[in-house]
N, C-alpha and C positions, 0 to 999 in steps of 0.2 A: 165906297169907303174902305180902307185899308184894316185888315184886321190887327189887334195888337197880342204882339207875341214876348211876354214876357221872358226872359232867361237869366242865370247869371252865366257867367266867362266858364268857369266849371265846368258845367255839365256840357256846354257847348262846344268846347274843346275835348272833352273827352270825346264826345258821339265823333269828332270830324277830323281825330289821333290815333285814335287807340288801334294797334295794332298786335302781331303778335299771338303767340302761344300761352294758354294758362300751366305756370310750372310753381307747384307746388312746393318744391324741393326747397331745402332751407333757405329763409332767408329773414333778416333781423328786424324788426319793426321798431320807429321812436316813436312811443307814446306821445299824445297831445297833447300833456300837461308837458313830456319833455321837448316835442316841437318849439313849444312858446316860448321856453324858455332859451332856446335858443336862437329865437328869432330874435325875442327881444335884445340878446347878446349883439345879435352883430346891428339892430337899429340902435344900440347905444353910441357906436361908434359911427353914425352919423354926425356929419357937419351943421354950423350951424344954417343953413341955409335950406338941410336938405328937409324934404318931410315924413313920416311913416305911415302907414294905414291910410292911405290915402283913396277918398273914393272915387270912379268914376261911373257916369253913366253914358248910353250913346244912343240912338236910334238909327237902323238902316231899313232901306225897304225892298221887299224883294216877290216882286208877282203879285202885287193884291196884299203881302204880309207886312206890318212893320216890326220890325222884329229890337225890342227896347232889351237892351245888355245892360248890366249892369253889375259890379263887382268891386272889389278894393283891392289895393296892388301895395306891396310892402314897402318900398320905399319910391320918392321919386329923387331923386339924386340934382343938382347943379355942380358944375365943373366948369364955372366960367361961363359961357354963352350955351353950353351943351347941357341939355338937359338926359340925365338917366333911368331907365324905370330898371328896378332893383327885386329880382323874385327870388326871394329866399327859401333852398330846401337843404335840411335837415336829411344825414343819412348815413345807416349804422353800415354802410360800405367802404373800405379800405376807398379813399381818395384816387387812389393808381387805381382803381377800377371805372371810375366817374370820369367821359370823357364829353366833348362836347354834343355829339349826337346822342347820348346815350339814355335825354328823354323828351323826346319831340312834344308829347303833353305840355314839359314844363315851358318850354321856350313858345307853344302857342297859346299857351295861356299871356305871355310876357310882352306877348306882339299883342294881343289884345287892349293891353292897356296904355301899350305905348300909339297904338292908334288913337284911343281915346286921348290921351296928352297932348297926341301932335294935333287933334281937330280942337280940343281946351285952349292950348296954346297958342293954334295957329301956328305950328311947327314947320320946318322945312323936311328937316331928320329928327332923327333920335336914336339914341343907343340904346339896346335891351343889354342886360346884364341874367347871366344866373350866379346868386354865391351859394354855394354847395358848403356845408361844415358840418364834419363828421362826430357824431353823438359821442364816439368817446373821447376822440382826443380832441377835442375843438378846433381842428385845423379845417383850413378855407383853401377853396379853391373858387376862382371865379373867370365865366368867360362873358364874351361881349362882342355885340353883331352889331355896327352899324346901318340902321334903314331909314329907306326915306319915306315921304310922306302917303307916294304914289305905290309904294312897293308894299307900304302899311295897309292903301285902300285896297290893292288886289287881292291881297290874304286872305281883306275879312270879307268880299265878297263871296270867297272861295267855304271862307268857314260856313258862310251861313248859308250858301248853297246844298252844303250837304248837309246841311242839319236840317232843312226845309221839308224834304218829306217825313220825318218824323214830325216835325211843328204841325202840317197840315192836318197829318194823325188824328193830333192830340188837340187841337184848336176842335177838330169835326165831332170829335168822341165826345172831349169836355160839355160841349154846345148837347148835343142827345143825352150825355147822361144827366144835366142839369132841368132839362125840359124833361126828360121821362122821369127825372126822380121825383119832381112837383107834381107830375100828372099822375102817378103811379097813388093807389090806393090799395089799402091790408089787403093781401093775398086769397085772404077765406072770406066765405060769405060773412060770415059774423066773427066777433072778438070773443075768444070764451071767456067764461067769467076769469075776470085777474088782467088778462092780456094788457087791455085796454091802458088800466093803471101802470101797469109795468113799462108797455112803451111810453105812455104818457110822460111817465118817471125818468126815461133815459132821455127823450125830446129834450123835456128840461134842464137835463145835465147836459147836454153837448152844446146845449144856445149859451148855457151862463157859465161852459167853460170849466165846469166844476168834476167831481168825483164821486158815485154811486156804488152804495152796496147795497144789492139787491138778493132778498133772500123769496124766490119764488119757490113754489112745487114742483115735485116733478111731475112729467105729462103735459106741464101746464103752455109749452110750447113757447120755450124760455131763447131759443135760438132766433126764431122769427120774429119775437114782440122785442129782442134787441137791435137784430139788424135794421128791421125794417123802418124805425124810428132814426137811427144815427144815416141812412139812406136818404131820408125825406129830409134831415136836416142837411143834411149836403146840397141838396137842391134847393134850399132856401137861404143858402150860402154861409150855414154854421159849416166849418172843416172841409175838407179835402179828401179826407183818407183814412181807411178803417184800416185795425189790425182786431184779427180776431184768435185769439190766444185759444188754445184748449191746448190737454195731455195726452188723447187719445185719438188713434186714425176715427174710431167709429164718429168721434165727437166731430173730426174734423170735414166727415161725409157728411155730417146735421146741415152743416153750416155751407157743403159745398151744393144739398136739396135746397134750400132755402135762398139762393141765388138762382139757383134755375128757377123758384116757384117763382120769384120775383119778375125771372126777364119775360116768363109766361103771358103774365099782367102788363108787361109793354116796358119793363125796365130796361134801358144800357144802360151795361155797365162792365167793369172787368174785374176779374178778382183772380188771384192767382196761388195755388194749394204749395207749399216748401216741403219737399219730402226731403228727410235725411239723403246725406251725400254716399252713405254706405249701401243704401233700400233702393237707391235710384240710381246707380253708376251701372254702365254697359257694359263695364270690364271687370273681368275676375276676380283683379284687387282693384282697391280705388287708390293705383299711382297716380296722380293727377301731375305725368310731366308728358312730353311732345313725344319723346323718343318709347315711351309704353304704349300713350292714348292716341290712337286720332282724332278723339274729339276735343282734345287738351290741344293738340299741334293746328296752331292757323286759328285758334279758336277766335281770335279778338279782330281777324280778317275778315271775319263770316256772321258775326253775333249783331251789325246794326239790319243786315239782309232778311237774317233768322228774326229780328226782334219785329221789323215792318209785318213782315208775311201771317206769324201769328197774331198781333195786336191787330191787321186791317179783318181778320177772318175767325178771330174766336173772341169771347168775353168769358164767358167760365174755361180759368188755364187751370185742367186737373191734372194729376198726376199721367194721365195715358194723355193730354194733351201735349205734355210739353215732352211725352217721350216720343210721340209720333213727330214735330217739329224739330228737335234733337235728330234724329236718324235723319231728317232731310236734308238742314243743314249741314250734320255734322258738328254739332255742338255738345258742350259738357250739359245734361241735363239737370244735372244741382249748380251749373254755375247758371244756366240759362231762366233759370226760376229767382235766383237771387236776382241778376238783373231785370228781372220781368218785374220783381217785388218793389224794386225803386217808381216804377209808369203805372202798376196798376192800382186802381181804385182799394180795393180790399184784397188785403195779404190774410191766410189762413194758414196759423205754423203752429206748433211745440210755442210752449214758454220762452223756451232759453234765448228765441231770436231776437227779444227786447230784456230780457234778465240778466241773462249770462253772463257777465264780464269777458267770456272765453269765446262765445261764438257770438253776440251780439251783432246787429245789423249797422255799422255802425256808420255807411254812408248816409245814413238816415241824415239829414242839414238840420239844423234847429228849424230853419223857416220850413221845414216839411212836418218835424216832429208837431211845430205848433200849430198843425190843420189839420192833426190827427188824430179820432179817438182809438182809443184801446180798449176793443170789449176781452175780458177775461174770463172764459165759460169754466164751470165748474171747480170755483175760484178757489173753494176749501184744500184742490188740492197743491194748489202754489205755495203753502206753508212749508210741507216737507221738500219740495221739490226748491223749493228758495234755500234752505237748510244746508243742498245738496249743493247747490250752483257756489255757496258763497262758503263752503268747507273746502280743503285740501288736504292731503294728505301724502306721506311720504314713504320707501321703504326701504332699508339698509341694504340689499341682494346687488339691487342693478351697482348702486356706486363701488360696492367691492368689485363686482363683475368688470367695472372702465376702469375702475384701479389697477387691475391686473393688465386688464386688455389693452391699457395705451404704456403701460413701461418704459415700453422701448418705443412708443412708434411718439407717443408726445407726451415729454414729463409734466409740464402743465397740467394739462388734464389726469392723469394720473395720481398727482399731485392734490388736486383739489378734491377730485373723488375720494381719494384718501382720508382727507383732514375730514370728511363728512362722516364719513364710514366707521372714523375713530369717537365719531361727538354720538353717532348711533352705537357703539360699543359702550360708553360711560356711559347713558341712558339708560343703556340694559342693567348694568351692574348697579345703578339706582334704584332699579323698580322694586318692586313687594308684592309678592305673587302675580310676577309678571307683567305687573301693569302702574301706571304710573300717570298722578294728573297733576297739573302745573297752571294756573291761573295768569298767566304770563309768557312773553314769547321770549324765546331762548336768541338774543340780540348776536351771539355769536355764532348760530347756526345758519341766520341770514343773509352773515357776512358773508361766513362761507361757501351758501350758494350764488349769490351776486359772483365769489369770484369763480366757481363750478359753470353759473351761466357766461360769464365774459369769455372762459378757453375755451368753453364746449364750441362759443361762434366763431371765433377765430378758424378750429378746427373744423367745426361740419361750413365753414365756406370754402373751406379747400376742396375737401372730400365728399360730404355732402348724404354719402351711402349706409354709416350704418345706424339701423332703425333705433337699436337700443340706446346709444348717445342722446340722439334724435328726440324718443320717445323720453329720455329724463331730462332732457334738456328742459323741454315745455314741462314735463310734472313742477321741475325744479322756477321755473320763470312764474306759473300758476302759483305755487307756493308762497312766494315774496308777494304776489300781489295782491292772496288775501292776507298777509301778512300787514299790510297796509291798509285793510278791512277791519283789525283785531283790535277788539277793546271790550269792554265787560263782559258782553253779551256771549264772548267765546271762552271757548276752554285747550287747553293743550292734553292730548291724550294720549300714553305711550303706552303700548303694547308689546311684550319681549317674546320672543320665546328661542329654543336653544341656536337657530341659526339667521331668523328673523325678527327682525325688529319693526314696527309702524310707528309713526309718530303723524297723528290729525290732531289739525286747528279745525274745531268742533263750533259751528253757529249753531248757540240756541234758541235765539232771537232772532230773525231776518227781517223782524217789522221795519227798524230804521233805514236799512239796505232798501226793499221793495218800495218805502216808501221818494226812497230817492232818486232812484230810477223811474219811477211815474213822472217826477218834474219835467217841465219841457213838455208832455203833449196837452192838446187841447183840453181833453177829457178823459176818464178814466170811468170802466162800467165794471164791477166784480159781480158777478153773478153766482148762484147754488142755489139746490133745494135744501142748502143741508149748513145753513152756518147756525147751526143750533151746539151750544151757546150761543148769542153773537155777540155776545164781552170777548169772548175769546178770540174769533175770526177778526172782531175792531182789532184787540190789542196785537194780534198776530201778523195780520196784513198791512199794518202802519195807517192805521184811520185818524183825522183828524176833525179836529172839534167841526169846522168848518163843511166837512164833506156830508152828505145827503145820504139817508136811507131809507128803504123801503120795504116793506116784507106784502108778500101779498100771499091770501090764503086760496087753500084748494078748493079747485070748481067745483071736483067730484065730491058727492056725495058719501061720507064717511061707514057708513052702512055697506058701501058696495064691495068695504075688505071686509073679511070675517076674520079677525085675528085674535088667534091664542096665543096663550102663553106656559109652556113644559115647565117646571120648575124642576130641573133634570142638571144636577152638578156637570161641567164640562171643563171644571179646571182642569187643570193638568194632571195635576196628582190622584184624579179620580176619575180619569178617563176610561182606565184598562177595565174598571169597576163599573163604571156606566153604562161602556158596550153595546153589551146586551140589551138593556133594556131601551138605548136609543135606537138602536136598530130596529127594535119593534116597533117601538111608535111611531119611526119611519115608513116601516110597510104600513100599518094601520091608517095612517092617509094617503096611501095609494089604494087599499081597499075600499075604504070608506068613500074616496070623492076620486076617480078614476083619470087622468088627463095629464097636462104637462108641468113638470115641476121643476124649479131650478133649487136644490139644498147646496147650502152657502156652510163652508167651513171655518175657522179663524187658519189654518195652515195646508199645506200639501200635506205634511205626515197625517195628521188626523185624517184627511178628506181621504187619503189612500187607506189608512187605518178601517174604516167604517165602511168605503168602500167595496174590499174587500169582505169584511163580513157579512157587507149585504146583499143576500140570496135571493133576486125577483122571479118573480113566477114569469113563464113565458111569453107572457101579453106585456110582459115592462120590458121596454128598454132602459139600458143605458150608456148614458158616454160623459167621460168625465176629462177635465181642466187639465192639459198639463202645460209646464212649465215651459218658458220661452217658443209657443207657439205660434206659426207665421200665418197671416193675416190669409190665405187658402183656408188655412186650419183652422182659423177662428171663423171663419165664413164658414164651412165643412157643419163644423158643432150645432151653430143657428138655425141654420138652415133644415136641421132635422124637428124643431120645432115649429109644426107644421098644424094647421086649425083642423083637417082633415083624417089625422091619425086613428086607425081600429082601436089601439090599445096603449097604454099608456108610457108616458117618455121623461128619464129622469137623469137631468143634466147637474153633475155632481163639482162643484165651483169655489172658490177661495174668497171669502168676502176682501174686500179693498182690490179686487183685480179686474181684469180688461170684462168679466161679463157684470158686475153688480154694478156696471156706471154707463149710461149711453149707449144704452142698447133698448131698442123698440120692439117685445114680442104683446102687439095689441091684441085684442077680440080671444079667441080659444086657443090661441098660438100656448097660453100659460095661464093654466090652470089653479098654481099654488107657488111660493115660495116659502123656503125651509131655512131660520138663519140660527144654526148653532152657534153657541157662544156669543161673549158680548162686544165681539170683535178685537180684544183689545191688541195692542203692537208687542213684541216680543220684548221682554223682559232681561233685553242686554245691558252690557255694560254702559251701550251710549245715552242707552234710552232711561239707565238708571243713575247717571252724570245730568241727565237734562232735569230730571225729577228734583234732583238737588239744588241745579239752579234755579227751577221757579221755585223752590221752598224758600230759598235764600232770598229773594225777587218779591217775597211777601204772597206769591198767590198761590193755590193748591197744587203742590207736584207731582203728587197723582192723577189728580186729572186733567191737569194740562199736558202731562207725559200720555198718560192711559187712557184717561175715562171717554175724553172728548174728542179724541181721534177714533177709540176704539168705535163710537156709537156713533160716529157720522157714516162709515164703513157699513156698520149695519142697516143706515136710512138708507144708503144708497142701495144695498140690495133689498131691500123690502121693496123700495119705488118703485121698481122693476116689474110690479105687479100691477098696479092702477096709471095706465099711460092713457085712458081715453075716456069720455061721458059714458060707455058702454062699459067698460070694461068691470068686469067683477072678480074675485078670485080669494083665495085664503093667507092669509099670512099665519104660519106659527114661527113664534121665538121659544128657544130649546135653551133654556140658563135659568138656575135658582136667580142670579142675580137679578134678573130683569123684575122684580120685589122688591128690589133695593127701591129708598129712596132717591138717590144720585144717580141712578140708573132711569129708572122710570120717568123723573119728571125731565128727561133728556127723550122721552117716546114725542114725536110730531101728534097733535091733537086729534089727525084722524087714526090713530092708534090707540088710545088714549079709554075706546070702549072693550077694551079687551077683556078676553073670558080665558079661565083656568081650566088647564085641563091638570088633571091626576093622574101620577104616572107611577104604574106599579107591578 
């Protein structure tokens, strides 16, 4: 019996086309909502006989496979006895540039379905059409290949010849990971206390399709009791496809051990890690054109060869995996992960790769989206980081800079850079000590870069070489399109001063945004140890009445932290005055209980501050946090946290940064942790804009601004401490405020038996 190998026309012409070099170099994109609409423009001007969106399907069989196609085609035309198939592209390229060879994709996509017509039909021949109409000026260009019905069947046997050993791939892989993920059972002997519930928890969410916030502990092995449950339900044929969202590399190696433990136990399966394109490019800069790379040149000749050769010989694609297949090939290794990410099973990226407006994955098909869950680890921190994706921001420097620099060479651009330059000049002369906010988007500055973006293309598709056009070009196109984002929830924020000017469109809301971007997949998993509040992480991350939650409490034994609390001022204003006496009762828990400590700061200045004053005797080390560290370095820090040390080791670190989140130092690796202050965020102008609008918004502005970011920061370094049923160790918090009531009853319950210490 013949196997069935589902496809649409798409992907099956792209696999048995694509040709070619990846080139980066400018070039204009028509948005989706602007494709349609230009699609639907020229299916207006259909006859009345003709049809649009028309579906077809077909079956061929080849080797043992039957391979069922299926797709829809934009128009089918009549012309008297001659029937036409009609493939309409959209394209912000001057028309004189668009010739008939010049995209084999579109025309085998076109033959596709004129084969299916002519076997509907019963056809002899048939005419393929492409109409090409250009996004700004709406002008058409259209060609047309007469074929017959035999020349139709030779194509597609040809198509699906070379798409066959990919099919066979994935037909063999699908079949083992579907049997290994039923037969596959929890990883560990036992479930610790909580696990259980927690997968149980997400089982449920991916069968009924729904949305889960899960607020687990940490330790409590929040990566496995997610995976491994959205796993089993793939094999029970809830979904297809996992993406697993985190912020951090460390997070992202959780989740890349937790596949391995998996395939240990007899899992297939593939999942593939997305390293940024900057961390992972082979060449000095990342030009991504033919004429710099040669993994860029020939790339699209070599990538279905490169795609077989890893897919038939690895299942965990990690970052040294796809850079050892890269160098074989000869492939871009961030373009070679992005295609990996559409075939494998579980994608492991950054947020931004389903968030972002800007770098979003955006081949994602609906019919894929909707077989996919989306676990989200460490989900507390997608608030600020959603904040970031869906703000823009602008600077008056560059558009003087192409005002001057295109004068003479293209008044247009010159021109338009100008009129911006001058709308950032009366901004300035607006402000009131330099800064200036505005509830509203400034309708004329819009326009002005819609026409800054329209010359900039004209111009970089001539020339194409200089970065700084280049680089405002996209600031200025990102600008408009949150500008089409902008409604209550933002603020307009101008900042002057004597030669610079800034102007951000400021989100201080992203719930509505995150919440819209979730639609389309199967299911949705938010996970943290730390959505305390959880009124605040519902109303922040777009929660709706319908969606599922669950909180599950710590296995470990609450006894097993000993945690104080310093009632020791660390405001700011009373720092240079505290000093002293923090420093002491710093050493005095290295006296006292001898081992490995991580002391947690709210800033770099303070942590270098204290640092410096503090004088260890020769049996302590230390080593401390610095700023934009590379993952050797952050490896380098850890790794001196060792169970076996003579004498004692004190790692000096920034609460909310790469060590207080997803990092594992179990058993006598750590000793104690130390968190000065109550964490809270800096006390800028954005952060005191945001304050304003939850006041305005009816809920507290301080601690929606301050209080509840500040103290999820500090959960996450304390957790740091109790990762295992063994594990024991001291917590002290160093703040008058942690007395506070709004402070305190924001402490997690195994905190909660805490003892004072007197500091004097």
């Amino acid at each position: 019996m013949n196997e069935m190998i589902n496809v649409s026309v798409r992907p099956i012409v792209e696999y048995a086309f694509r040709r070619g070099s990846i080139d980066a170099r400018f070039r204009t994109a028509t948005t989706m909502t602007e494709g349609t609409r230009l699609h639907q423009m020229i299916q207006k001007t259909y006859g009345e006989h003709d049809k649009k969106e028309v579906p077809f399907e077909t079956n061929l069989i080849y080797e043992e496979m039957t391979f069922h196609i299926e797709g829809r085609c934009d128009g089918l035309l009549k012309n008297g006895e001659q029937f036409i198939i009609d493939e309409i592209k959209s394209t912000s390229l001057p028309l004189i540039e668009v010739d008939e060879g010049t995209h084999p994709v579109y025309w085998a996509q076109a033959k596709c379905y004129g084969y299916m017509a002519v076997e509907e039909y019963n056809l002899e021949k048939i005419t393929i059409q492409l109409t090409y109409i250009q996004s700004e000026t709406n002008e058409i260009i259209r060609y047309q290949q007469e074929t017959t019905a035999s020349e139709l069947n030779e194509f597609m046997k040809w198509v699906v010849e070379q798409y066959a050993p990919f099919a066979r791939w994935k037909q063999k892989h699908l079949t083992m990971r579907d049997e290994s993920s039923k037969a596959l059972t929890f990883p560990y002997d036992s479930y610790r206390e909580g696990q259980r519930k927690l997968a149980a928890s997400v089982y449920k969410t991916v069968q009924d399709e729904a949305t889960l916030f899960a607020t687990a502990p940490t330790g409590i092995g929040k990566t496995i009791s997610t995976l491994f449950p959205v796993v089993k339900a793939m094999g029970e044929g809830y979904g297809n496809k996992i993406f697993y969202l985190t912020a951090k590399t460390i997070t992202r190696e959780t989740a890349q051990e937790a596949f391995e433990l998996m395939e240990t136990k007899g899992l297939h399966a593939s999942s593939v890690t997305i390293t940024a394109r900057d961390k992972i490019c082979f060449k000095e800069k990342t030009i991504c054109e033919k004429e710099y790379c040669e993994y860029a040149n020939g790339y699209y000749d070599r990538i279905n060869d490169g795609m077989l050769d890893i897919l038939h010989h690895e299942t965990r694609i990690t970052r040294e995996v796809i850079e050892k297949y890269a160098h074989k090939h000869r492939l871009c290794p961030f373009e070679l992960s992005l295609d990996l990410s559409y075939m494998a099973d579980a994608v492991i990226c950054d947020y931004n790769y389903l968030y972002d407006p800007r770098v979003s994955l955006k081949r994602l098909i609906e019919e894929q989206k909707k077989q996919t869950t989306v676990l989200i680890d460490e989900a507390h921190n997608l608030v600020d980081r959603a904040r970031e994706m869906y703000s823009a921001e602008l600077m008056k420097s560059p558009f003087l800079e192409l005002k001057r620099n295109y004068k003479r060479q293209n008044s247009e651009v010159s021109s338009a850079a100008a009129s911006i330059n001058n709308t950032f000049i009366t901004y300035r002369k607006s402000t009131q000590n330099g800064s200036l906010v505005l509830s509203e988007i400034d309708e004329e500055l819009i326009v002005q870069l819609d026409t800054f973006v329209q010359v900039s293309e004209v111009e970089l598709l001539q020339q194409k070489s200089d970065e700084l056009l280049l680089e405002t070009y996209f600031l200025a196109q990102n600008f408009i399109r949150i500008a089409k984002l902008y409604d209550q929830r933002y603020m307009t924020y101008v900042e002057a001063g004597k030669s610079e000017v800034k102007i951000k469109f400021f989100c201080f809301d992203p719930s509505h945004l995150l919440q819209k971007m979730r639609k389309g997949f199967r299911s949705n998993v938010f996970f943290s140890a730390t959505f305390t509040p959880f009124s605040y992480y519902q109303n922040m991350l777009g929660w709706k009445e319908e969606d599922y939650a669950v909180k599950i409490p710590s296995p470990f034994p609450r006894e097993h932290a000993n945690v104080y609390i310093a009632p020791l001022s660390t405001k700011y204003r009373d720092r240079e005055r505290t000093l002293p006496k923090l420093v002491t009762l710093l050493q005095k828990v290295l006296h006292e209980k001898p081992g490995n400590y991580l002391f947690f700061f709210p800033s770099y200045g303070y942590m270098e501050q204290v640092f410096e004053a503090f004088t260890s005797p020769d049996e302590v080390e230390t080593v401390i946090q610095q700023s934009g560290m590379t993952e050797e370095e952050r490896e380098s820090f850890l790794k001196k946290f060792t169970s076996d040390r003579k004498g004692s080791l004190v790692g000096f670190a920034v609460v909310g940064g790469i060590f207080s989140e997803g990092i594992d130092l179990k058993g006598d690796r750590l000793t104690g942790v130390v968190v000065v202050g109550v964490g809270l965020p800096n006390f800028d102008t954005e952060r005191q804009l945001m304050k304003s609008y939850f006041d305005q918004a009816g809920r507290n502005g301080f601690e929606y601004t301050y209080v509840y970011p500040g103290m999820n920061r500090v959960q996450q370094a304390g957790g740091r401490l109790i990762r295992t049923e063994t594990d024991r160790g001291l917590l002290l918090l160093i703040d008058r405020r942690y007395l506070e009531k709004r402070y305190q009853q924001l402490l997690p319950y195994e905190w909660q038996h805490f003892k004072l210490i007197q500091v004097t």
